[in-house]
Backbone atoms as SQL, in Angstrom:
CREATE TABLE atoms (id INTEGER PRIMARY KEY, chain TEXT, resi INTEGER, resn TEXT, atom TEXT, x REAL, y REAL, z REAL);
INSERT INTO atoms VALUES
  (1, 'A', 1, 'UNK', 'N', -5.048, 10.825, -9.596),
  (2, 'A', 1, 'UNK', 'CA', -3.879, 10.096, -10.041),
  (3, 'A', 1, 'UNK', 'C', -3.497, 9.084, -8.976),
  (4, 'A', 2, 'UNK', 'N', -3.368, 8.008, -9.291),
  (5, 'A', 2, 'UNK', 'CA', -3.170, 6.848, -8.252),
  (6, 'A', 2, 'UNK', 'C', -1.255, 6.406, -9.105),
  (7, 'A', 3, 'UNK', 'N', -0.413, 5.859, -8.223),
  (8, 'A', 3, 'UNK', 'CA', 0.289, 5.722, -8.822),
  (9, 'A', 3, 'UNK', 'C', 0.600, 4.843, -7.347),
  (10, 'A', 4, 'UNK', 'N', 1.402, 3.413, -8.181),
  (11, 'A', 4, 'UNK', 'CA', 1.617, 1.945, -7.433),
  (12, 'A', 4, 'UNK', 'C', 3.163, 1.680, -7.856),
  (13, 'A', 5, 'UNK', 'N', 3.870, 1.118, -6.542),
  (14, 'A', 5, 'UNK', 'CA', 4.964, 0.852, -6.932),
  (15, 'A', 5, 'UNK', 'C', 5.038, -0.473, -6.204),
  (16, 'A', 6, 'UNK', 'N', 6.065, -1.397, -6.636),
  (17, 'A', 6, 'UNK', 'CA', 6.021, -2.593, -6.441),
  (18, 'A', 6, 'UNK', 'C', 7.969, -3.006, -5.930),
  (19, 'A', 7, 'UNK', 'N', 7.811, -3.743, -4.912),
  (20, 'A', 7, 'UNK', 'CA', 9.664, -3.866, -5.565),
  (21, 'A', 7, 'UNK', 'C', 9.695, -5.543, -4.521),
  (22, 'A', 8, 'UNK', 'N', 10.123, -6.283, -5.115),
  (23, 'A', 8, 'UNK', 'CA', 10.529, -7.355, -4.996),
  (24, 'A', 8, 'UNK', 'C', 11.792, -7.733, -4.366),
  (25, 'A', 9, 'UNK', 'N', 12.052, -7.925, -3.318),
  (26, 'A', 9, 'UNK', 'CA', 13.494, -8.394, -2.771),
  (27, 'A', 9, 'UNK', 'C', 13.724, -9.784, -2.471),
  (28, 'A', 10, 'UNK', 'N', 15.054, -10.391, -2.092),
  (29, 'A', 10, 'UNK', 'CA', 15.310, -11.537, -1.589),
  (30, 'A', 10, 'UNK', 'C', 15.342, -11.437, 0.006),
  (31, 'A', 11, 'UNK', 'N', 14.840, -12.319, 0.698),
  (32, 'A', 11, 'UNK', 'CA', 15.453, -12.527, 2.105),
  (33, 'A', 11, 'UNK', 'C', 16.228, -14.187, 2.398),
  (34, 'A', 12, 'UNK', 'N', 16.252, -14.476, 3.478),
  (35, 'A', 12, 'UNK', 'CA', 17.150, -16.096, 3.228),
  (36, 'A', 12, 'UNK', 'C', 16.071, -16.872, 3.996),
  (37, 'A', 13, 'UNK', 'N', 14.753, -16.458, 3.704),
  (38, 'A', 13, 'UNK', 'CA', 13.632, -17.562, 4.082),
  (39, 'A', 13, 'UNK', 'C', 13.007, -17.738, 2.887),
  (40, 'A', 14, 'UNK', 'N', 13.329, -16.455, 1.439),
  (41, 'A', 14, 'UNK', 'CA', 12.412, -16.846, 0.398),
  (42, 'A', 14, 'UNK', 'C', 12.535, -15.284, 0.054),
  (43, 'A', 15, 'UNK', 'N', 10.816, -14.499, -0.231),
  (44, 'A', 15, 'UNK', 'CA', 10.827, -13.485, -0.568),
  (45, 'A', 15, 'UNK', 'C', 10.173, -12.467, 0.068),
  (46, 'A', 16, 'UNK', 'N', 10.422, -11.099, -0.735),
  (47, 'A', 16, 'UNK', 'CA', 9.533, -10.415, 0.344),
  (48, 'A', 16, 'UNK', 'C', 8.993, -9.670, -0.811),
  (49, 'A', 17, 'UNK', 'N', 7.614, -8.999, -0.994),
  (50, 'A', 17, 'UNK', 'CA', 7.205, -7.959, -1.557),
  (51, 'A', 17, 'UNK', 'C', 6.633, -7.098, -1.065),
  (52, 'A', 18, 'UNK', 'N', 6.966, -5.923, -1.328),
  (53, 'A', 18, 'UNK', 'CA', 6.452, -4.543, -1.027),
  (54, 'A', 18, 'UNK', 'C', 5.456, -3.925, -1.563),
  (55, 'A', 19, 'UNK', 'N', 4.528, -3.243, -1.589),
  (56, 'A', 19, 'UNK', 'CA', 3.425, -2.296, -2.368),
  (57, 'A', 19, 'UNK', 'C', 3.617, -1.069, -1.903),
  (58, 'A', 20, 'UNK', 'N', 3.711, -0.251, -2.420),
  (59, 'A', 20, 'UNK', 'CA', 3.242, 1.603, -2.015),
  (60, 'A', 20, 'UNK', 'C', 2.044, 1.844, -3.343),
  (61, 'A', 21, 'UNK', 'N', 1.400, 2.652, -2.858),
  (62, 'A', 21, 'UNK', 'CA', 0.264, 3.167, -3.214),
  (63, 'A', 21, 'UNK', 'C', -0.135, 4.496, -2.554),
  (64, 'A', 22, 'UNK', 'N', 0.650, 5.340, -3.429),
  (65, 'A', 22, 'UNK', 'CA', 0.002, 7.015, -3.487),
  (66, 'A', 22, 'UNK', 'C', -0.882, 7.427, -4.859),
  (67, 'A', 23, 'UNK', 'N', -1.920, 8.408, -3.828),
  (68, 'A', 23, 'UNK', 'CA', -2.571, 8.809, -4.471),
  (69, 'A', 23, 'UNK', 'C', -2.694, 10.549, -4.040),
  (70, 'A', 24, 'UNK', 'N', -2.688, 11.365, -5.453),
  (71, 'A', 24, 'UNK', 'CA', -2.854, 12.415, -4.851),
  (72, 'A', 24, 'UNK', 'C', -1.666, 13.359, -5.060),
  (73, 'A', 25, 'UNK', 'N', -1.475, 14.646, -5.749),
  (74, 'A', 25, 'UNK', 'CA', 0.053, 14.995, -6.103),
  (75, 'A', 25, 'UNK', 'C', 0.612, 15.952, -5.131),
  (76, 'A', 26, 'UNK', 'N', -0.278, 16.822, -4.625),
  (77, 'A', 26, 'UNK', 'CA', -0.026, 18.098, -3.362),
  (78, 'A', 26, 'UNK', 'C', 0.228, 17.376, -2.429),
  (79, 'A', 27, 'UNK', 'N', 0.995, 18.173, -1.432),
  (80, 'A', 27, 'UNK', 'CA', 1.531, 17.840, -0.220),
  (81, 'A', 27, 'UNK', 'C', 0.465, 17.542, 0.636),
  (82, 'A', 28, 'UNK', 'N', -0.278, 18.127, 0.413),
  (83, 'A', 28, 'UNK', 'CA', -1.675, 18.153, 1.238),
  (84, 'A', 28, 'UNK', 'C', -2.554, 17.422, 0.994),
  (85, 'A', 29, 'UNK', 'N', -2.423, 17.335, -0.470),
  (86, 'A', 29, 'UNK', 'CA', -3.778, 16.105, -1.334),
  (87, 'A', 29, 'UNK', 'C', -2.934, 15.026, -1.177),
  (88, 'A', 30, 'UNK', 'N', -2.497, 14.108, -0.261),
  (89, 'A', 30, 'UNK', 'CA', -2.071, 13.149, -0.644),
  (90, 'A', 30, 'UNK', 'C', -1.890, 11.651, 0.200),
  (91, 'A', 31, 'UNK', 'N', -2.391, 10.778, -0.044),
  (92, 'A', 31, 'UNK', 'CA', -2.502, 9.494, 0.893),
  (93, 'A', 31, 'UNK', 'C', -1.728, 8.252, 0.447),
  (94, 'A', 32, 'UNK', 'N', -0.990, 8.068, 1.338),
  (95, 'A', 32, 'UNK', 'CA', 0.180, 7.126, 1.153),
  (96, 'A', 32, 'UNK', 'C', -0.112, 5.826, 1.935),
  (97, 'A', 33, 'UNK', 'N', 0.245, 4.540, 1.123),
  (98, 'A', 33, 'UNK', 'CA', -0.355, 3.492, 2.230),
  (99, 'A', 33, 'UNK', 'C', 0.745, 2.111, 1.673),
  (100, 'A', 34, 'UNK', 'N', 1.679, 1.631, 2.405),
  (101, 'A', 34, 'UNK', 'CA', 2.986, 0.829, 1.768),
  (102, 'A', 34, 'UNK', 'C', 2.159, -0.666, 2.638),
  (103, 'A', 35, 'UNK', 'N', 2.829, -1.520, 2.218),
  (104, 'A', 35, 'UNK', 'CA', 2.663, -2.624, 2.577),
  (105, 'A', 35, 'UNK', 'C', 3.258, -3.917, 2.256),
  (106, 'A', 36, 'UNK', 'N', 3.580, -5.153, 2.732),
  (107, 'A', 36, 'UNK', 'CA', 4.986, -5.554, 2.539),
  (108, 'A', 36, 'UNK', 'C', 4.739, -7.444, 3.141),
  (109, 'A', 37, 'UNK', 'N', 4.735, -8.289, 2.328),
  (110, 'A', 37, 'UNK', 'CA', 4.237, -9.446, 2.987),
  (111, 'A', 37, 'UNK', 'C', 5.473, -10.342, 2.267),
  (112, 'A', 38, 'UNK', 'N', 5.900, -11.237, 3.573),
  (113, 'A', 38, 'UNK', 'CA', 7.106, -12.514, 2.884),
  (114, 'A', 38, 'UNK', 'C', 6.280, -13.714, 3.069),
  (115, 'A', 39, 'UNK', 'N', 6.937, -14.279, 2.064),
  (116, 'A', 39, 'UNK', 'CA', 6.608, -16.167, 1.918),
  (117, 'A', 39, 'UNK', 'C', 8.053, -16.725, 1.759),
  (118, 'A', 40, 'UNK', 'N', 7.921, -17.960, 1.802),
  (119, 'A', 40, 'UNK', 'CA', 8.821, -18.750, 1.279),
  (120, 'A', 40, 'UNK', 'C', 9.474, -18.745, -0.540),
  (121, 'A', 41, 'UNK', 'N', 7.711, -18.404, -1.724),
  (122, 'A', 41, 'UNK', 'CA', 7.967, -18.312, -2.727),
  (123, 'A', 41, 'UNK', 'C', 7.521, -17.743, -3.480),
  (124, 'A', 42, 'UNK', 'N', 7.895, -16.932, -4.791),
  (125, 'A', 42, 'UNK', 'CA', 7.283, -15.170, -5.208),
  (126, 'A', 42, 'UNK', 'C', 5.708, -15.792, -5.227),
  (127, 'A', 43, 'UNK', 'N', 5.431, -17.152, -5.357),
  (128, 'A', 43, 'UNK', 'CA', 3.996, -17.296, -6.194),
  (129, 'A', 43, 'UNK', 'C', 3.142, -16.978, -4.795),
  (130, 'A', 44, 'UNK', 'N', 3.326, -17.771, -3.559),
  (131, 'A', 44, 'UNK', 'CA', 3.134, -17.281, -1.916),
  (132, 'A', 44, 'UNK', 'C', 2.675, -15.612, -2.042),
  (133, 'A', 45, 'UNK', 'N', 4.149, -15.030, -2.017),
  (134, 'A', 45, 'UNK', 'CA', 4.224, -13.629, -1.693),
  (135, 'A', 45, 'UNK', 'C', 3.074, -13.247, -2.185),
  (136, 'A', 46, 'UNK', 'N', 2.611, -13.470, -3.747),
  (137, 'A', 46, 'UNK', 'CA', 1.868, -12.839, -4.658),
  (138, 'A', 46, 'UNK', 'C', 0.422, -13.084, -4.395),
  (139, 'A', 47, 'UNK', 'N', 0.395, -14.406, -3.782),
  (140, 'A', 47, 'UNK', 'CA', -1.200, -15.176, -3.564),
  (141, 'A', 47, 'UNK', 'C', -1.395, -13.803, -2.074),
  (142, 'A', 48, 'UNK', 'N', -0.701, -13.686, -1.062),
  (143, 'A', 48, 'UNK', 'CA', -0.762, -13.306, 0.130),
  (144, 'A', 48, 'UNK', 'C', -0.764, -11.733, 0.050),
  (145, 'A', 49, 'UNK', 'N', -0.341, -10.782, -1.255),
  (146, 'A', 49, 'UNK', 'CA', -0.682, -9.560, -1.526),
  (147, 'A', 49, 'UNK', 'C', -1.950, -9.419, -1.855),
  (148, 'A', 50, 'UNK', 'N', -2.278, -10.467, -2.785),
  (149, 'A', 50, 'UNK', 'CA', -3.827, -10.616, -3.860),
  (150, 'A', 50, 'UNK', 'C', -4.723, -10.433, -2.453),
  (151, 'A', 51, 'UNK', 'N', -4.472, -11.214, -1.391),
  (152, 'A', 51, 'UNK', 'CA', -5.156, -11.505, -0.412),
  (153, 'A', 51, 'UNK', 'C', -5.357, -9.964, 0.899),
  (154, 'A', 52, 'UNK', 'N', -4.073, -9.669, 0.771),
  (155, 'A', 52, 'UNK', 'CA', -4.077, -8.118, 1.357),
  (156, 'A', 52, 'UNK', 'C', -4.654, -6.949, 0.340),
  (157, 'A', 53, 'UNK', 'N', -4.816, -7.120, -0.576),
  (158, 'A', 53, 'UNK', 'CA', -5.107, -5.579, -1.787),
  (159, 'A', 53, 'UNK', 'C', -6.641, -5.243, -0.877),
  (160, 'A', 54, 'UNK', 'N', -7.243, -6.221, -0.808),
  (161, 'A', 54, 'UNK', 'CA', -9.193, -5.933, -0.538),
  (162, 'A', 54, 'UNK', 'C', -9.086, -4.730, 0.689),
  (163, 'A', 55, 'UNK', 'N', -8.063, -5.169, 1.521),
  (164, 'A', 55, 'UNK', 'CA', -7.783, -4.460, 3.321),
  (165, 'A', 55, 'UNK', 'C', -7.544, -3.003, 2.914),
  (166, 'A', 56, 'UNK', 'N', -6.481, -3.148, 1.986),
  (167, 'A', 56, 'UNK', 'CA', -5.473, -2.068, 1.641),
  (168, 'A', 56, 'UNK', 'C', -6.422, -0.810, 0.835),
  (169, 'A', 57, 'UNK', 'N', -7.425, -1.413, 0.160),
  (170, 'A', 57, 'UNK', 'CA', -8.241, -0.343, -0.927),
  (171, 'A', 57, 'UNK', 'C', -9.754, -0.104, 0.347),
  (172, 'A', 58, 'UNK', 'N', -9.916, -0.350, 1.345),
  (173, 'A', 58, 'UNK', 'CA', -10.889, -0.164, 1.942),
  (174, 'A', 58, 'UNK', 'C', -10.258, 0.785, 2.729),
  (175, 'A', 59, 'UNK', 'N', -9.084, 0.508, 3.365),
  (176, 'A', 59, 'UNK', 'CA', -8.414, 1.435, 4.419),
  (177, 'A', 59, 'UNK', 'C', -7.757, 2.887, 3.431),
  (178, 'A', 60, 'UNK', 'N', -7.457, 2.761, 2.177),
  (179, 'A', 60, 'UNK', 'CA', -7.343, 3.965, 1.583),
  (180, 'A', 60, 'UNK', 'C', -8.828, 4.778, 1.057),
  (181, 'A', 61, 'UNK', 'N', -9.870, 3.985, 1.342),
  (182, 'A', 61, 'UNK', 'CA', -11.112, 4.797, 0.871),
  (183, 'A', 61, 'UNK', 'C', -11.628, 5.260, 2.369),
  (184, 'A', 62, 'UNK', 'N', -11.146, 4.474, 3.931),
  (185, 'A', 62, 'UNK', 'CA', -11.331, 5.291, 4.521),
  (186, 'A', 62, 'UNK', 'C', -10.534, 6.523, 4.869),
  (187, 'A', 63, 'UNK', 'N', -9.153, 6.548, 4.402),
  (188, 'A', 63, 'UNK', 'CA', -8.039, 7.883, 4.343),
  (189, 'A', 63, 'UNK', 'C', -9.418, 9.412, 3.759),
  (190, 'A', 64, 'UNK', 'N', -8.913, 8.487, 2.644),
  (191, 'A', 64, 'UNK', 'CA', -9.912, 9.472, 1.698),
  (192, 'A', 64, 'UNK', 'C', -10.984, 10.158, 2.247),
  (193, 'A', 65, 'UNK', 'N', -11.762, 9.593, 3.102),
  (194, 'A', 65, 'UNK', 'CA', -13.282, 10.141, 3.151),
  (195, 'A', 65, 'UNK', 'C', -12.637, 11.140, 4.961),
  (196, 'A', 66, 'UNK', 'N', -11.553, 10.957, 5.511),
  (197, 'A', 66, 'UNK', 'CA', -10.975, 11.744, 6.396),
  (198, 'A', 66, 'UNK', 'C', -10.563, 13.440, 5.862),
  (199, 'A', 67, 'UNK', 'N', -11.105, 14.502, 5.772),
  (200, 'A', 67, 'UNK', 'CA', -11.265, 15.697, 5.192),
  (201, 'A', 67, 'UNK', 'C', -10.504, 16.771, 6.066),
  (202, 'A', 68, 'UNK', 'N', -9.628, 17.238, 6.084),
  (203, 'A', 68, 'UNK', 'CA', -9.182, 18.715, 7.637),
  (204, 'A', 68, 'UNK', 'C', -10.093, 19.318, 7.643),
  (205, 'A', 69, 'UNK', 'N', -10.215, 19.933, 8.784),
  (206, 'A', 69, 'UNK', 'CA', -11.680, 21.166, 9.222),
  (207, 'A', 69, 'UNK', 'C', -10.076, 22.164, 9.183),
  (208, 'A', 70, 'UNK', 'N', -11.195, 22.952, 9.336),
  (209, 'A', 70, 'UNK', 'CA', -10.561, 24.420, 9.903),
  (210, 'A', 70, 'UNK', 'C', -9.436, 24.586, 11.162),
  (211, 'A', 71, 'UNK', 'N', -9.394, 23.369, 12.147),
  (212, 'A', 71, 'UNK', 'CA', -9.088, 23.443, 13.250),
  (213, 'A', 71, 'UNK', 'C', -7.722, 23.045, 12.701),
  (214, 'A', 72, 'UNK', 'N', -7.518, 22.733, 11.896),
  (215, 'A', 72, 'UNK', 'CA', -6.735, 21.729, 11.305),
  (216, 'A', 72, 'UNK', 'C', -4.995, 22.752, 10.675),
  (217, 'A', 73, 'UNK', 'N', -5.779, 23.429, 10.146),
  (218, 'A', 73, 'UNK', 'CA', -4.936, 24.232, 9.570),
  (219, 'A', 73, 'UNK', 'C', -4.128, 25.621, 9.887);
């Protein structure tokens, strides 16, 4: 289960947008990765997320492939 949240704010240079992206429903099963880029204008913000998603889905597939040992627990 992947589940994305988005939230859009104002700042007084323009905008800002946010991403969260959890995946995973147990406390334990679960990888969280937020992220948050301003521009001057939502179309900016939006070009400059499009441009962060590639970073964001590589660094959650390396979360993922991070497993606890035994030592761990």
């Amino acid at each position: 289960m992947t589940d994305v949240d988005e939230k859009v704010e104002r700042t007084d240079v323009g905008v800002s947008v946010e991403i969260e992206m959890k995946r995973g429903s147990g406390t334990r099963d679960q990888d969280k990765i937020k992220a948050k880029v301003k521009a001057e204008t939502l179309g900016e913000a939006k070009a400059d997320l499009d441009e962060l998603k590639p970073y964001l889905r590589e660094y959650a597939d390396d979360l993922r492939a991070i497993q606890p040992t035994e030592d761990d627990d």
